[in-house]
N, CA, C and O of each residue as an XYZ file, in Angstrom:
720
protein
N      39.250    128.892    164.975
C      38.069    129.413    165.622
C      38.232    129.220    167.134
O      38.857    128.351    167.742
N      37.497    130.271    167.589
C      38.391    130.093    169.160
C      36.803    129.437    169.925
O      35.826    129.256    169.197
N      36.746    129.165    171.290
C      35.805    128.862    172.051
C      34.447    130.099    171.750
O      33.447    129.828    171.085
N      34.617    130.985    172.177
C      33.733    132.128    172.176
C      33.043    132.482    170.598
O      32.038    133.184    170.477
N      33.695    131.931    169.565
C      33.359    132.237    168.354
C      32.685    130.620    168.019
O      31.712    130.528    167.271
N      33.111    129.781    168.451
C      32.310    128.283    168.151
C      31.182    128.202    169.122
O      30.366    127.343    168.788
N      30.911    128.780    170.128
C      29.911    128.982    171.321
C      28.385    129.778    170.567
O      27.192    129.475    170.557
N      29.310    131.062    169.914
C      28.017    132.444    169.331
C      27.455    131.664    168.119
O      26.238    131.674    167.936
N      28.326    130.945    167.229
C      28.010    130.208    165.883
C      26.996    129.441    166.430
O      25.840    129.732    166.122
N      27.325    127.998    167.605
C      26.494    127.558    167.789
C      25.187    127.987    168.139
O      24.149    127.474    167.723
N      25.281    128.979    168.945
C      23.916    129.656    169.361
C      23.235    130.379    168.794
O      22.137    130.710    169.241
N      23.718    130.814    167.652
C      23.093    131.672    166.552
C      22.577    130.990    166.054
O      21.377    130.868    166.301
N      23.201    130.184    165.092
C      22.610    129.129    163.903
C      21.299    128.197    164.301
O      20.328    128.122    163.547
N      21.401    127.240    166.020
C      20.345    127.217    166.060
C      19.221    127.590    166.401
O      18.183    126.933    166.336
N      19.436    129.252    166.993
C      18.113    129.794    167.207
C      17.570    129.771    165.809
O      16.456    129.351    165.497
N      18.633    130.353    164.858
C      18.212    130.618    163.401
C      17.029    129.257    163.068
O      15.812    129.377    162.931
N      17.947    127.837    162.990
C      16.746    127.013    162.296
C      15.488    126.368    163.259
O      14.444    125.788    162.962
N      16.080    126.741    164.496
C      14.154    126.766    165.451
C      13.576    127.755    165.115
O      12.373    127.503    165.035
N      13.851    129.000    164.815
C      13.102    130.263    164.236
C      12.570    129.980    163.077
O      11.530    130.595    162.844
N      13.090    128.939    161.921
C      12.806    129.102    160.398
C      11.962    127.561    160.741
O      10.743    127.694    160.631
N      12.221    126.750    160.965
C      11.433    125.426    160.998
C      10.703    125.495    162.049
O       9.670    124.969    161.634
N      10.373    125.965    163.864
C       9.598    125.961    164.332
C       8.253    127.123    163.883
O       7.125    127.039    164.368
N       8.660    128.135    162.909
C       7.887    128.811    162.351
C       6.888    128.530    161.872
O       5.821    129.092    162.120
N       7.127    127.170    160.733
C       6.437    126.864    159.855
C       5.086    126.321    160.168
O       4.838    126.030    161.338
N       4.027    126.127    159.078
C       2.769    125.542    159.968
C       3.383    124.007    159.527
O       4.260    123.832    158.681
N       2.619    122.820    160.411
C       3.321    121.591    160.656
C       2.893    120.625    159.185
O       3.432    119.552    158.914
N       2.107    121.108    158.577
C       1.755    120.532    156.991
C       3.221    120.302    156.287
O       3.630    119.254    155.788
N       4.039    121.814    156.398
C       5.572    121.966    155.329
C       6.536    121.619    156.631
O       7.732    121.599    156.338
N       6.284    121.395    157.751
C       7.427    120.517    158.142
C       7.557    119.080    157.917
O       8.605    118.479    158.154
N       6.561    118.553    157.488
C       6.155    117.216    157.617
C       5.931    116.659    156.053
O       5.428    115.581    155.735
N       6.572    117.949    154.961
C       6.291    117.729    153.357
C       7.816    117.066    152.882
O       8.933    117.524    153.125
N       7.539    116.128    152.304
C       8.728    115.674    151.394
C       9.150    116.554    151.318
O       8.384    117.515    151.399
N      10.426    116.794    151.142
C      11.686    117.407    150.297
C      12.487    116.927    149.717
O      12.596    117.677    148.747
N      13.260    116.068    149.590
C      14.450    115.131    149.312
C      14.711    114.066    149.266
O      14.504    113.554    150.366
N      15.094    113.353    148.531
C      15.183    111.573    148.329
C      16.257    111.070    149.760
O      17.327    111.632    149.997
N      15.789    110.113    150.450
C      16.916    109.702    151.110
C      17.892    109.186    150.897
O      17.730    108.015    150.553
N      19.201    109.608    150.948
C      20.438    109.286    150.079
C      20.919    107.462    150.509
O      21.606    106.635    149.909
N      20.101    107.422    151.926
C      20.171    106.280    152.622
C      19.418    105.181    151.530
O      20.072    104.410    150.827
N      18.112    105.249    151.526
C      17.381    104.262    150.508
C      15.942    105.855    149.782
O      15.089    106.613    150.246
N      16.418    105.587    148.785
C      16.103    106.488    147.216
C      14.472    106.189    147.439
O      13.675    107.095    147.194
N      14.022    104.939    147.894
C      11.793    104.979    147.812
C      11.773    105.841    149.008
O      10.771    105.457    149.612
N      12.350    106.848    149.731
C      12.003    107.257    151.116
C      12.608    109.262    151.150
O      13.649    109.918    151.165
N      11.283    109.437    151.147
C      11.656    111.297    151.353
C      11.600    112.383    152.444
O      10.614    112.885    152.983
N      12.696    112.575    152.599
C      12.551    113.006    153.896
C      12.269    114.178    153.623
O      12.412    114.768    152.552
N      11.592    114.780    155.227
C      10.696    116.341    155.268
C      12.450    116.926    155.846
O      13.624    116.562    155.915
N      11.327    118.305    156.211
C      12.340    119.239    157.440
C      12.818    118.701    158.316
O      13.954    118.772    158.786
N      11.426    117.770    158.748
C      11.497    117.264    160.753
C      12.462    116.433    160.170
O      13.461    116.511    160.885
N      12.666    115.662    159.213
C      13.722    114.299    159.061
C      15.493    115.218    159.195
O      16.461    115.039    159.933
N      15.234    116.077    158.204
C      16.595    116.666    158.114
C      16.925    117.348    159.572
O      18.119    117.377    159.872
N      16.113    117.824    160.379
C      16.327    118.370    161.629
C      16.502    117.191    162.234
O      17.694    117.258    162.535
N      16.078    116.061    162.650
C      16.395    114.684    163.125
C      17.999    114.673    162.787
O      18.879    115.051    163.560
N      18.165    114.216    161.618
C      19.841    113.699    161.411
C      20.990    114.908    161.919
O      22.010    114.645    162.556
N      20.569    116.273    161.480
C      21.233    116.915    162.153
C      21.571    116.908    163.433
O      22.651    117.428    163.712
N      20.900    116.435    164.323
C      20.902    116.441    165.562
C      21.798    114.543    165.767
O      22.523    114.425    166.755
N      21.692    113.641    165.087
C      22.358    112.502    164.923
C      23.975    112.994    164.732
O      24.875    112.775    165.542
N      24.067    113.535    163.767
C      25.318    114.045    163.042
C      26.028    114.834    164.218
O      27.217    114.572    164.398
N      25.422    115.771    165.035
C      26.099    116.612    165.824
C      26.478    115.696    167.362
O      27.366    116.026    168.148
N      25.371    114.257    167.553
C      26.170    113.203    168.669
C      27.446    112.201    167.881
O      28.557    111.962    168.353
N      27.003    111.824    166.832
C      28.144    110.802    165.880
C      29.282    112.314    166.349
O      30.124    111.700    167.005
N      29.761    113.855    166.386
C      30.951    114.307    165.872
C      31.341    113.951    167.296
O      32.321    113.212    167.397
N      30.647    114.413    168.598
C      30.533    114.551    169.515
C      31.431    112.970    170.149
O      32.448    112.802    170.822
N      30.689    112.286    169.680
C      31.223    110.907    170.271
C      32.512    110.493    169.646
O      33.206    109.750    170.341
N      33.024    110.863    168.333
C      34.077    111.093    168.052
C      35.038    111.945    168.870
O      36.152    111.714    169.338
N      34.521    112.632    168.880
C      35.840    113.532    169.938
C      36.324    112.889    170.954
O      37.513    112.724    171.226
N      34.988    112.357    171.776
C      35.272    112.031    172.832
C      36.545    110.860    172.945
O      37.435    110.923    173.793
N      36.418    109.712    171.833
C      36.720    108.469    171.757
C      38.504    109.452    171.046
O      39.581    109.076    171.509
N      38.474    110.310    170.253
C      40.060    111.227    170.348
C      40.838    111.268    171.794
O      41.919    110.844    172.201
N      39.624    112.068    172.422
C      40.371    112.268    173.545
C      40.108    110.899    175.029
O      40.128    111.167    176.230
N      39.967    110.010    174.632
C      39.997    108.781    175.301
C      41.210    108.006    174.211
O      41.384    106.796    174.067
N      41.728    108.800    173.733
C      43.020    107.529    173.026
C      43.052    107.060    172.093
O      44.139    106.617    171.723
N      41.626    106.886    171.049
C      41.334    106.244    170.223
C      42.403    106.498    169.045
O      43.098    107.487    169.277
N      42.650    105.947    168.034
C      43.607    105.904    166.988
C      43.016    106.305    165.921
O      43.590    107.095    165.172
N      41.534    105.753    165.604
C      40.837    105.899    164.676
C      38.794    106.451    165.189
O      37.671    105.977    165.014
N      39.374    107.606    165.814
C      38.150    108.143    166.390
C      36.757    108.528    165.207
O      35.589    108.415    165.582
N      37.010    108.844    164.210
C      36.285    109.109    163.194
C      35.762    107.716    162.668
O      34.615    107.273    162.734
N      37.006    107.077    162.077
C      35.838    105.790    162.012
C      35.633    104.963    160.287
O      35.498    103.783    159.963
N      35.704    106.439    159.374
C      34.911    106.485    158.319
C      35.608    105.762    157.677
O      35.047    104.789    157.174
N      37.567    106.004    157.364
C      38.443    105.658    156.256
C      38.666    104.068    156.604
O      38.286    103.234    155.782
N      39.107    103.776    157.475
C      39.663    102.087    157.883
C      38.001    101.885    158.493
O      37.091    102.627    158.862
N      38.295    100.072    158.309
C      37.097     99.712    159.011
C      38.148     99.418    160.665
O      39.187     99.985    161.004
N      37.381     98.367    161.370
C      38.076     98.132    162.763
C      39.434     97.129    162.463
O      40.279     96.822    163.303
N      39.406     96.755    161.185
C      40.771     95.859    161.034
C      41.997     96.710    160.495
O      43.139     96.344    160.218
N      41.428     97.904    160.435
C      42.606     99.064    159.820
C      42.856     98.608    158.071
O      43.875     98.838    157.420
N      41.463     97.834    157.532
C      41.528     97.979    156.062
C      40.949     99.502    155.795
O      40.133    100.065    156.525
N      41.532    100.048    154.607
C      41.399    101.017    153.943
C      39.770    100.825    152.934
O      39.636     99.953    152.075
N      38.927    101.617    153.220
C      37.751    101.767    152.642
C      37.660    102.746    151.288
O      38.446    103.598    150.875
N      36.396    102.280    150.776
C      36.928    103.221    149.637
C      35.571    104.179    149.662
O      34.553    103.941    150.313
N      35.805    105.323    148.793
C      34.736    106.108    149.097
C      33.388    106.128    148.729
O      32.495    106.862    149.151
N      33.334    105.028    147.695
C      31.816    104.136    147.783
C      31.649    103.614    149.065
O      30.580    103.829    149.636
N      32.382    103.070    149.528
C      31.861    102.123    151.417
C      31.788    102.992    151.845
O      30.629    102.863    152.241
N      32.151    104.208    152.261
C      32.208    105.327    153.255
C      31.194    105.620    153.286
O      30.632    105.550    154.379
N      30.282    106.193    151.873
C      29.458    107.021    151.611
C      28.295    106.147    152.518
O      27.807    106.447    153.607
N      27.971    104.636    151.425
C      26.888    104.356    151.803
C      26.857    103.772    153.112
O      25.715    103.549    153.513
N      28.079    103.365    154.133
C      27.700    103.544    155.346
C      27.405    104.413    156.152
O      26.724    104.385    157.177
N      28.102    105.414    155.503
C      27.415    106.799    156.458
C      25.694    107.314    155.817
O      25.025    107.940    156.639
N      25.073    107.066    154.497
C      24.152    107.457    154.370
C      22.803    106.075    155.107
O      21.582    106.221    155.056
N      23.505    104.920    155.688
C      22.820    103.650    156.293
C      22.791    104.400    157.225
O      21.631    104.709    157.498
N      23.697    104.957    158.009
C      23.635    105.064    159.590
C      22.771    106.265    159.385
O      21.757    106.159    160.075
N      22.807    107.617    158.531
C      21.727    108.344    158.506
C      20.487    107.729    158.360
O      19.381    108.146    158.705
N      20.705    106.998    157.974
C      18.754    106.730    157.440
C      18.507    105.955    158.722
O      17.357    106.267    159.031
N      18.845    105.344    159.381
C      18.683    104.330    160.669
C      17.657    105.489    161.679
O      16.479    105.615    162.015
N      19.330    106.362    161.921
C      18.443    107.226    162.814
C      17.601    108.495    162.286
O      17.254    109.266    163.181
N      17.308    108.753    161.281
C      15.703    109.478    160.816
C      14.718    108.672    161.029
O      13.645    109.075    161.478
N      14.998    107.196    160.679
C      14.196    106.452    160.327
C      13.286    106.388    162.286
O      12.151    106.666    162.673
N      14.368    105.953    162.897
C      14.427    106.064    164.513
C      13.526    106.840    165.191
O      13.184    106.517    166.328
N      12.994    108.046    164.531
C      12.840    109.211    165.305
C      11.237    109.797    164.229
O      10.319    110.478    164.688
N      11.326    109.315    162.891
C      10.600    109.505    161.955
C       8.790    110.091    162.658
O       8.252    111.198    162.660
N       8.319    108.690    163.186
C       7.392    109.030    163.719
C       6.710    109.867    165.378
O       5.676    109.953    166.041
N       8.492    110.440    165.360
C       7.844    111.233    166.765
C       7.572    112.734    166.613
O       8.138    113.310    165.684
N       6.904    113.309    167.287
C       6.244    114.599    167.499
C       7.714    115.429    166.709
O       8.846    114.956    166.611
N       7.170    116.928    166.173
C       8.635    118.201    165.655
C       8.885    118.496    167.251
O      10.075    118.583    167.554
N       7.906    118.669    168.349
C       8.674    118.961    169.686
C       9.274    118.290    170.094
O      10.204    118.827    170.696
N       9.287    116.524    170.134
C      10.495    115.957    170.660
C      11.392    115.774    169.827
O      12.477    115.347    170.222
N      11.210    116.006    168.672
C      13.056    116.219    167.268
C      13.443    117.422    168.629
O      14.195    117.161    169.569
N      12.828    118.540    168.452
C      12.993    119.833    169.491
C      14.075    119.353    170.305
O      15.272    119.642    170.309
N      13.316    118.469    171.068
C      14.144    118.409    173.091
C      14.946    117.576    172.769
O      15.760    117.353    173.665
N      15.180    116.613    171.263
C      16.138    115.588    171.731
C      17.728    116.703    171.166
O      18.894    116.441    171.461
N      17.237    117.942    170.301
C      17.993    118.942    169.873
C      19.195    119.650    171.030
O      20.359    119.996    171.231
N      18.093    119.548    171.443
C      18.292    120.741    173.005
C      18.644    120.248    173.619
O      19.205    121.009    174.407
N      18.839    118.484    174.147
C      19.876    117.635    174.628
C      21.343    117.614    173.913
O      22.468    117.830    174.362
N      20.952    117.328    172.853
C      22.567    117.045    172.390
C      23.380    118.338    172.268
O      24.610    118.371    172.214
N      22.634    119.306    172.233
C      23.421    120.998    171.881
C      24.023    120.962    173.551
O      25.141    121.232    173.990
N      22.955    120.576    174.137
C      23.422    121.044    175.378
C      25.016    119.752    176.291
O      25.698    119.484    177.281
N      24.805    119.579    175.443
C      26.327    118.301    175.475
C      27.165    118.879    174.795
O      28.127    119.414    175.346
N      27.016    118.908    173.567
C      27.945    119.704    172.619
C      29.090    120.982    173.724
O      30.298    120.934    173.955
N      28.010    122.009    174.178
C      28.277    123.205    175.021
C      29.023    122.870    176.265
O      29.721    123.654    176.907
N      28.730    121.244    176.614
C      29.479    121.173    177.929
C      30.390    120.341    177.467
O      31.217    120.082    178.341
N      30.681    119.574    176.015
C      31.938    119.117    175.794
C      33.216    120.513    175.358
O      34.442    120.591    175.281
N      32.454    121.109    175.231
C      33.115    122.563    174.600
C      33.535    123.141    175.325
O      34.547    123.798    175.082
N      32.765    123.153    176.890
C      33.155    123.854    178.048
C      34.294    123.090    178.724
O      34.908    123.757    179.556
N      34.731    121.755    178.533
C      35.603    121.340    178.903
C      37.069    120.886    178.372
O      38.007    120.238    178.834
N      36.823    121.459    177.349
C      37.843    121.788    176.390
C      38.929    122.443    176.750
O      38.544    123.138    177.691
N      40.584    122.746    176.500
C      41.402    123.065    177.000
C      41.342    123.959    175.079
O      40.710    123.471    174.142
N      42.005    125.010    175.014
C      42.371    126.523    174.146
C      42.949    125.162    173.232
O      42.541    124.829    172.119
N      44.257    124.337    174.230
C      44.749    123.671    173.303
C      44.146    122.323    172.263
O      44.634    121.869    171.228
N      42.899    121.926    173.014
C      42.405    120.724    173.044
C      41.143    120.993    171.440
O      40.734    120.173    170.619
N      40.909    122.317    171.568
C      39.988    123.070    170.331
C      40.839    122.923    169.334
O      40.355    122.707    168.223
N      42.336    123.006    169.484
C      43.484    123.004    168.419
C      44.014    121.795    167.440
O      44.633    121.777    166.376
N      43.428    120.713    168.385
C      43.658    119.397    167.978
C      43.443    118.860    166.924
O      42.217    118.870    166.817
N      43.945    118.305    165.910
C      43.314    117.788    164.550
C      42.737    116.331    164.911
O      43.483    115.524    165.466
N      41.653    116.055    164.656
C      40.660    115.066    164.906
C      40.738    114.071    163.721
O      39.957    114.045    162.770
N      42.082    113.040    163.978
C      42.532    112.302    162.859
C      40.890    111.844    161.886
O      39.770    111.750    162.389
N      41.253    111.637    160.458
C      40.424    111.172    160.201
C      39.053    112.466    159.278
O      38.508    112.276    158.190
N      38.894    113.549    160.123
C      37.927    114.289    160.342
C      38.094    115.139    158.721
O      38.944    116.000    158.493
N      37.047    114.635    157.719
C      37.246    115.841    156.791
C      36.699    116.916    156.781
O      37.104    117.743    155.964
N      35.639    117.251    157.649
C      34.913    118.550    157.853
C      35.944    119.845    158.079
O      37.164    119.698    158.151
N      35.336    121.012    158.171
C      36.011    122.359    158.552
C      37.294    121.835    158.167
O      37.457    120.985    157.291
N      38.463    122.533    159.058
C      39.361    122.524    159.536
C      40.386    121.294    159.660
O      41.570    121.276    159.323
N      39.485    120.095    160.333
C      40.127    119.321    160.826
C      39.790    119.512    162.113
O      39.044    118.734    162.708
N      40.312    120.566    162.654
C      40.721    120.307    164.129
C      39.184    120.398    165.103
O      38.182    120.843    164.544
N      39.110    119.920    166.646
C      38.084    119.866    167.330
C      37.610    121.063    167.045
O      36.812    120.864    166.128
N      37.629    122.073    167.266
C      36.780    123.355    167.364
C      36.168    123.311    166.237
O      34.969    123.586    166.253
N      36.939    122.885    164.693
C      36.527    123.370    163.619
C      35.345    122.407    163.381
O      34.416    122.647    162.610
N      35.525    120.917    164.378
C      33.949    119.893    163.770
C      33.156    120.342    164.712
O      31.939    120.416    164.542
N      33.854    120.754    166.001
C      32.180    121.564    166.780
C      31.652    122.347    166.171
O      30.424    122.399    166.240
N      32.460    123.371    165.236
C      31.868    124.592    164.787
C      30.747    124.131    163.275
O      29.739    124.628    162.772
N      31.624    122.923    162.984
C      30.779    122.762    161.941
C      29.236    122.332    161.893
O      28.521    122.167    160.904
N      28.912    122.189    163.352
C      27.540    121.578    163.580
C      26.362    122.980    163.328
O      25.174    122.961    163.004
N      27.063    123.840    163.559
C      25.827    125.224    162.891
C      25.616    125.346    160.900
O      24.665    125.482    160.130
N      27.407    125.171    160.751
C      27.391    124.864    159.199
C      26.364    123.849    158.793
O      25.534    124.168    157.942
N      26.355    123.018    159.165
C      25.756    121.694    158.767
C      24.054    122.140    158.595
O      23.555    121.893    157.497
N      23.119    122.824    159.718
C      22.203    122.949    159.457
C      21.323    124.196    158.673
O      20.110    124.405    158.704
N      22.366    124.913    157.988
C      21.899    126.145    156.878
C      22.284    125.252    155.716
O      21.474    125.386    154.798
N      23.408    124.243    155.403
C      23.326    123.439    154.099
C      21.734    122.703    153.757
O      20.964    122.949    152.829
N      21.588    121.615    155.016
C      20.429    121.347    155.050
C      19.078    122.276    154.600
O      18.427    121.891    153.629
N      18.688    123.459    155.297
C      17.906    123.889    155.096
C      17.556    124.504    153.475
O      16.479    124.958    153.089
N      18.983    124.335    152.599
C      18.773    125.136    151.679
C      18.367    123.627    150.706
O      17.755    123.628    149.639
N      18.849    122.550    151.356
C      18.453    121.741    150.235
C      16.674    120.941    150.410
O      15.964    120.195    149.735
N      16.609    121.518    151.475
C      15.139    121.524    151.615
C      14.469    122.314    150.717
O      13.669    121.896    149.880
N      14.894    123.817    150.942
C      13.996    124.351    150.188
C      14.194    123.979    148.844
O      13.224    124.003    148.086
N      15.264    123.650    148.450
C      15.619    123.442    147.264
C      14.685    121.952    146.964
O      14.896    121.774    145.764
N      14.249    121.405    147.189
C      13.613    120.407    147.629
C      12.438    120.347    147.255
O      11.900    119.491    146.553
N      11.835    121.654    147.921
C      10.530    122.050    147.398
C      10.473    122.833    146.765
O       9.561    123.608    147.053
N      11.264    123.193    145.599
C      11.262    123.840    143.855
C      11.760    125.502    144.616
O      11.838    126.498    143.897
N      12.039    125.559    146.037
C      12.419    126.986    146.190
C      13.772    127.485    145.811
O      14.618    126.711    145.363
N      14.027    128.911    146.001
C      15.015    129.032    145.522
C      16.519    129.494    146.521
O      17.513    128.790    146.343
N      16.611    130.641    147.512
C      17.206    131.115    148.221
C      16.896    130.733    149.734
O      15.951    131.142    150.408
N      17.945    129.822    150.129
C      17.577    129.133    151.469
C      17.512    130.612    152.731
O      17.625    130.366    153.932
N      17.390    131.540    152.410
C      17.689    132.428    153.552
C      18.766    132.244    154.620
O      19.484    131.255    154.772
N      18.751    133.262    155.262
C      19.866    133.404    156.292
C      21.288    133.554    156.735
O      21.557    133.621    157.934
């Protein structure tokens, strides 16, 4: 995926879910949908899943960065910091801890500031993207099982990420076809 095609994705996808979730009246943004995979007594709405998305897209973000600062193990997920090998029970439920931390983080603030803290990190995303070298998009981001692998393909995956979400919302609330 080249710059110009990870740029339109990004900008498409999230006009798409400010169009479909800022739509809504604030009753069904704010309705259960889904068990938190983090801790099972706790259900998160839209605004929660729009929260982590926006977590998920600084965690890829700060990965990259720590790639292209040298890091060995920029991702994080497989070794812990002693370079033991984790297994994919530890993986999971540390990554579904660190999700629930930050929903949990953000839980009780306004859907407009989920909004602006959105519109911060996209707008990082766009200027880590803008400083990207053709070759640097090419890079495989040790570690990284999303897309591709490579940088472009986990930037690109941050639009993927929020039409999965939305469908398991609706799916969530007994609907059927996530649109879009």
């Amino acid at each position: 995926m080249n710059r110009s095609e990870i740029e339109i994705k990004l900008n498409r996808d999230r006009a798409w879910l400010l169009e479909t979730i800022g739509g809504m009246p604030e009753d069904d943004v704010m309705k259960p949908a889904t068990k938190s995979e983090g801790d099972p007594s706790k259900m998160w709405s839209a605004k929660d899943h729009l929260a982590h998305l926006i977590g998920i897209e600084r965690w890829f973000n700060a990965m990259i960065r720590r790639h292209l600062d040298g890091d060995a193990n920029p991702v994080g997920l497989r070794q812990d910091d002693k370079g033991n090998e984790r297994t994919m029970d530890q993986i999971m439920a540390n990554v579904h801890r660190m999700n629930e931390l930050w929903v949990e983080e953000h839980r009780a603030k306004p859907l407009t500031h989920i909004i602006a803290i959105g519109q911060q990190m996209r707008s990082e995303t766009l200027e880590l993207l803008a400083g990207l070298s053709d070759d640097q998009l090419l890079e495989k981001l040790p570690g990284a099982p999303w897309a591709d692998g490579t940088i472009g393909g986990v930037l690109g995956a941050n639009a993927d990420h929020g039409r999965m979400h939305w469908k398991w919302v609706k799916e969530g609330w007994g609907g059927g076809d996530a649109g879009g």
